[in-house]
C-alpha positions as MATLAB code, in Angstrom:
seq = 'XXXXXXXXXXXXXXXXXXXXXXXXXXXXXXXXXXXXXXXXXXXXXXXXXXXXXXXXXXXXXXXXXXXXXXXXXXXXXXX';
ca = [
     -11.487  -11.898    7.045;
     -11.950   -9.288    3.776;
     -12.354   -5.941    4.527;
     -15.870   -4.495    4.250;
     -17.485   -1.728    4.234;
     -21.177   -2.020    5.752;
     -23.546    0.972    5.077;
     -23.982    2.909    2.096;
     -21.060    4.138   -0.337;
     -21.045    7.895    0.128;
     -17.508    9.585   -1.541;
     -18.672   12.891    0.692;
     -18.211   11.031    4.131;
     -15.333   11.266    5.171;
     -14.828    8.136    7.507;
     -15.562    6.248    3.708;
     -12.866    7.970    1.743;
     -10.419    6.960    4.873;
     -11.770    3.797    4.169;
     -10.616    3.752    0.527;
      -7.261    4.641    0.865;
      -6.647    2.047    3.656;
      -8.017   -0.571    0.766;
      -5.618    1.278   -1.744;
      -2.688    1.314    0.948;
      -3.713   -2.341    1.378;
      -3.570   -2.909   -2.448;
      -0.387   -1.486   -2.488;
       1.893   -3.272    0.111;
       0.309   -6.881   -1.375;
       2.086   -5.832   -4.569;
       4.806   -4.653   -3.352;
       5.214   -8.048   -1.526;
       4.435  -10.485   -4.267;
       6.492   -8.550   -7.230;
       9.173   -7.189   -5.151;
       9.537  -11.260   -3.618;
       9.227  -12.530   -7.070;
      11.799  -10.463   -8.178;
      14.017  -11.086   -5.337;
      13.460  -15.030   -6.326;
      14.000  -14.800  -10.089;
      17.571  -12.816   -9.468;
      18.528  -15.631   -7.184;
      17.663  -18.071   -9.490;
      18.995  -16.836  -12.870;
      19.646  -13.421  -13.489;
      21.825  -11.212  -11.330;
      20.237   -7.469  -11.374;
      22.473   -4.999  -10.216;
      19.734   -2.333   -9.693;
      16.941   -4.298   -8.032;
      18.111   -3.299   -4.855;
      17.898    0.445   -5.427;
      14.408   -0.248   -7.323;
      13.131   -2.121   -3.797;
      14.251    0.874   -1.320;
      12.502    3.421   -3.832;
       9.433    1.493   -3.768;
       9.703    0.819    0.035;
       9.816    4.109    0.526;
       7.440    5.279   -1.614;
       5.178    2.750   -0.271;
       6.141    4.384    3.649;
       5.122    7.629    2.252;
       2.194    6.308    0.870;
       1.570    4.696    4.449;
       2.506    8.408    6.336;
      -0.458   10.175    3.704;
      -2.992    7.829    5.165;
      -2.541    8.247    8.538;
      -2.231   12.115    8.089;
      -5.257   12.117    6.371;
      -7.582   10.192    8.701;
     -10.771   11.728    9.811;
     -10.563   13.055   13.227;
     -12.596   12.139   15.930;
     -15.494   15.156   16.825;
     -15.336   15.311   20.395;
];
């Protein structure tokens, strides 16, 4: 099921800019997945890198920081 967002598209609210980086989080980790597995494939295959396993970890853990500014930045619940 795609992700949707039902209502009006207003950058001021703040529940729809949590919304956006999810989507951009979401973006993120599917390329990661596919070009960091296609890499992974093609070095198997043919081509021995001797880097692409530092490049992955950076990436991983860019995309974990990338993850931990998301969840910091989430709109909190008024009580």
């Amino acid at each position: 099921m795609p992700i949707r967002w039902y209502g009006p598209a207003n950058p001021e609210d703040p529940t729809f800019r949590h919304f956006e980086r999810i989507v951009n989080l979401t973006l993120h980790a599917a390329l990661f997945s596919a070009i960091n597995s296609g890499l992974w494939v093609v070095q198997e295959l043919r081509h021995p890198w001797g880097h692409l396993g530092i490049f992955s970890l950076l990436w991983l853990a860019a995309l974990l920081v990338h993850a931990g500014v998301v969840v910091s930045l989430r709109p909190r619940k008024e009580a």
